[in-house]
C-alpha positions as CSV (number, residue, x, y, z in Angstrom):
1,X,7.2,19.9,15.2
2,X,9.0,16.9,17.1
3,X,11.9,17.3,14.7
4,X,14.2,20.1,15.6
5,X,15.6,21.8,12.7
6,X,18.8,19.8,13.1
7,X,16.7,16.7,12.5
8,X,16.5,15.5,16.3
9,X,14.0,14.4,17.7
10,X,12.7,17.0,20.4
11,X,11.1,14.7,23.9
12,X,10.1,17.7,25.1
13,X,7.2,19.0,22.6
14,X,6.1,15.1,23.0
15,X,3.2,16.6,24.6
16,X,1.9,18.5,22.1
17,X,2.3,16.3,19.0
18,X,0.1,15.1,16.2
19,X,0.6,11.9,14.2
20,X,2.7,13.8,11.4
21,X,5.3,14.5,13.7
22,X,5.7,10.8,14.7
23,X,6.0,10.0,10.6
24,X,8.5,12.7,10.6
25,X,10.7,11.1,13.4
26,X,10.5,7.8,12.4
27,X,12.3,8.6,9.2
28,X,14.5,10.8,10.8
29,X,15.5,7.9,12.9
30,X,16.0,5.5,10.3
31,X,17.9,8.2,8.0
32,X,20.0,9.7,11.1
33,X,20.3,6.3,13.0
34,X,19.3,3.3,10.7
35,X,17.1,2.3,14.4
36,X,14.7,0.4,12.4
37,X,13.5,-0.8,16.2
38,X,12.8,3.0,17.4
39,X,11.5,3.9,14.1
40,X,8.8,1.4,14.7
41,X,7.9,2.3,18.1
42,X,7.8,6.1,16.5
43,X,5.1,4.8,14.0
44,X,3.3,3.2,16.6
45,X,2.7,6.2,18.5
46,X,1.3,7.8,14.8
47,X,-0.4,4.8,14.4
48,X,-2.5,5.2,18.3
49,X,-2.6,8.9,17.6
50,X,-4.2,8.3,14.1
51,X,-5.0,5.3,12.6
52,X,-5.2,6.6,9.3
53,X,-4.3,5.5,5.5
54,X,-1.0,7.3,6.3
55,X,0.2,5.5,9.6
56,X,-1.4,3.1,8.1
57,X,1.0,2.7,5.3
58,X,4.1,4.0,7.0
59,X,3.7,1.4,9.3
60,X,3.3,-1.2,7.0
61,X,6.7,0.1,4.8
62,X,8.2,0.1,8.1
63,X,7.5,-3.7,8.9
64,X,8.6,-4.5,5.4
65,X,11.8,-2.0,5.7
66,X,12.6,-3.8,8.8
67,X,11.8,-7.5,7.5
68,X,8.8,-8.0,10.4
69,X,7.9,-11.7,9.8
70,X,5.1,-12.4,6.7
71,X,2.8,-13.4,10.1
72,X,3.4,-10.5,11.5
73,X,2.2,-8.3,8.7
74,X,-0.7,-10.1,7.5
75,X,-1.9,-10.1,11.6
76,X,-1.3,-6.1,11.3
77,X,-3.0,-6.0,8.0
78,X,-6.1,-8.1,8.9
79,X,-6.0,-6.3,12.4
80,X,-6.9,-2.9,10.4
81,X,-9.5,-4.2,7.8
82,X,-11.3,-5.9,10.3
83,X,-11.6,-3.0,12.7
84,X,-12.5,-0.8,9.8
85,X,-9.4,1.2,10.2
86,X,-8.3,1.0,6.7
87,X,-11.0,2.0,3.8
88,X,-11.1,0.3,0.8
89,X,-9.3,3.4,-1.0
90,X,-6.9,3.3,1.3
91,X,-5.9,-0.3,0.6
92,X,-6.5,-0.1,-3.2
93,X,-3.5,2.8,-3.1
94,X,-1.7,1.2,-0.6
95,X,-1.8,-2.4,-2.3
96,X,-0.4,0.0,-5.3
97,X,2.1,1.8,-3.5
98,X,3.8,-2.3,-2.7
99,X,3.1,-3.8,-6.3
100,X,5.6,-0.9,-7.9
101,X,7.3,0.0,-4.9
102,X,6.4,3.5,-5.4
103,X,6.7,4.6,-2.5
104,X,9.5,2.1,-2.0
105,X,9.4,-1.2,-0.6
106,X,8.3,-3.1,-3.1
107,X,6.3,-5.9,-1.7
108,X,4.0,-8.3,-3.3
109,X,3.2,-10.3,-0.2
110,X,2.3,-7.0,1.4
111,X,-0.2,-6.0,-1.5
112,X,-1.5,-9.9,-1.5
113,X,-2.1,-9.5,2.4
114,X,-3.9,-6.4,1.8
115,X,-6.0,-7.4,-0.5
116,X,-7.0,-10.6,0.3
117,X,-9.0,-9.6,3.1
118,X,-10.3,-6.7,1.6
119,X,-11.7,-9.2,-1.2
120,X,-13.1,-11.1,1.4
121,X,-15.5,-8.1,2.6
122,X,-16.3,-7.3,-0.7
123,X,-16.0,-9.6,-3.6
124,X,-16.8,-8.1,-6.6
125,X,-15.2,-4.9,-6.1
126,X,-14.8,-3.3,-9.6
127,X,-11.2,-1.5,-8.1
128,X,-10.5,-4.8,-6.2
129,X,-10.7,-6.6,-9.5
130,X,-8.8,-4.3,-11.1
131,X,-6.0,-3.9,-8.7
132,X,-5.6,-7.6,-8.5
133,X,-5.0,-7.4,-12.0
134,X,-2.2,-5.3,-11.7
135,X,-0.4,-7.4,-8.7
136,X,-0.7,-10.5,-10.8
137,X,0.3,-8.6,-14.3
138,X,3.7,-7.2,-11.9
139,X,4.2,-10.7,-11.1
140,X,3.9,-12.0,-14.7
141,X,0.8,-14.0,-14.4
142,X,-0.6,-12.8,-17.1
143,X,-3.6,-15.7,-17.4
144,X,-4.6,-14.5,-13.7
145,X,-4.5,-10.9,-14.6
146,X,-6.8,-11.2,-17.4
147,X,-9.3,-13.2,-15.1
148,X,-9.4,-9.9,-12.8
149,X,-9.4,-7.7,-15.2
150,X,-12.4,-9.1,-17.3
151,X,-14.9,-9.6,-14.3
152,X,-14.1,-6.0,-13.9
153,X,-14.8,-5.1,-16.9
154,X,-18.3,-7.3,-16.9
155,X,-19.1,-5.4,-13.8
156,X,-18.5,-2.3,-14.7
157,X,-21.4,-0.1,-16.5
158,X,-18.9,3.2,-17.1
159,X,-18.0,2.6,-20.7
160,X,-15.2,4.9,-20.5
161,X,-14.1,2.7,-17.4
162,X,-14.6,-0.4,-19.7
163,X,-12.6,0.8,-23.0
164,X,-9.8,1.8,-20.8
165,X,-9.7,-2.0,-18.8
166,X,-10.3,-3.4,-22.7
167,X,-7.2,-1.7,-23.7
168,X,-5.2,-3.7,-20.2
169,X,-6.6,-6.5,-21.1
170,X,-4.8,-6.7,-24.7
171,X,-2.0,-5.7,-22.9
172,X,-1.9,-8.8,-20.6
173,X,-3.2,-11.0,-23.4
174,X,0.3,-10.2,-24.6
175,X,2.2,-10.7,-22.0
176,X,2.7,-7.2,-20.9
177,X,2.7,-6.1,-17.7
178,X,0.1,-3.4,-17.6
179,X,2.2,-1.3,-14.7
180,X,4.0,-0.2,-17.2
181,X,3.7,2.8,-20.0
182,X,6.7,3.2,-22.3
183,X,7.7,6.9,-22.0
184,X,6.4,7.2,-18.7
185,X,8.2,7.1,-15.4
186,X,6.2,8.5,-13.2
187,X,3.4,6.8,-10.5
188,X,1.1,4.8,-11.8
């Protein structure tokens, strides 16, 4: 591992390390440290080892963490979809992850940037769709969210799929965010 057991980071297994081990140091740095500027030059090195859903995201909680510029992060963002870096499950959970800050941060501009792009390579996207609805629900657009929700629905032919998105959309055709379920505090 590149963190030592007293949560250091360890320069000399830097040779022998694997992307994990840079995700571990970086928030070992910010915990130990608060060096939001070494913690991004950590996930960088993940992110050339790996460019995976999981630098992926790091690296974007990390830019949001450290308040990178909106530019900045939409320029990563589109960087990734373009290059085919980041599959459209990634970004559906990821876009997730920043509408309920599960994971925390929470950051709507961050699930907008991801998505918008991703809707640009595939419009019509049942999970696209429905995903959007949930940003905009968060959000309390409600009239939006319903808009999302039923092209999803009229695209969808799993009628399992369809009764569940019917019962969201009487949620948001009363105002209620569809993120949440009473009783239930756990990831959506």
């Amino acid at each position: 591992m590149l963190v030592t057991s007293d949560y250091a980071i360890d320069k000399i297994k830097q040779e022998s390390f694997d992307f994990n081990d840079y995700i571990e140091a970086v928030y070992t740095v910010l915990n130990k440290d608060n060096n939001a500027e070494k913690a991004l030059e950590l996930i960088d090195k993940a992110f050339t080892l790996d460019a995976n859903h999981k630098t992926i995201q790091n690296k974007l909680r990390l830019m949001v963490s450290a308040q990178s510029s909106t530019k900045d992060i939409d320029s990563f963002v589109k960087s990734v979809i373009q290059t085919d870096r980041f599959s459209i499950w990634g970004q559906i959970r990821a876009a997730r992850n920043f509408i309920i800050g599960t994971p925390e941060p929470k950051s709507i501009d961050t699930a907008k940037a991801i998505l918008n792009y991703d809707l640009e390579k595939r419009p019509g996207n049942i999970q696209l769709n429905l995903i959007f609805s949930r940003l905009y629900s968060e959000i309390g657009d409600f009239v939006l969210a319903a808009k999302y929700i039923k092209e999803a629905i009229n695209k969808s032919k799993d009628e399992n799929q369809k009764a569940m998105m019917a019962i969201m959309l009487k949620k948001l055709q009363s105002n209620k965010n569809i993120n949440i379920i009473p009783g239930f505090s756990g990831e959506l």
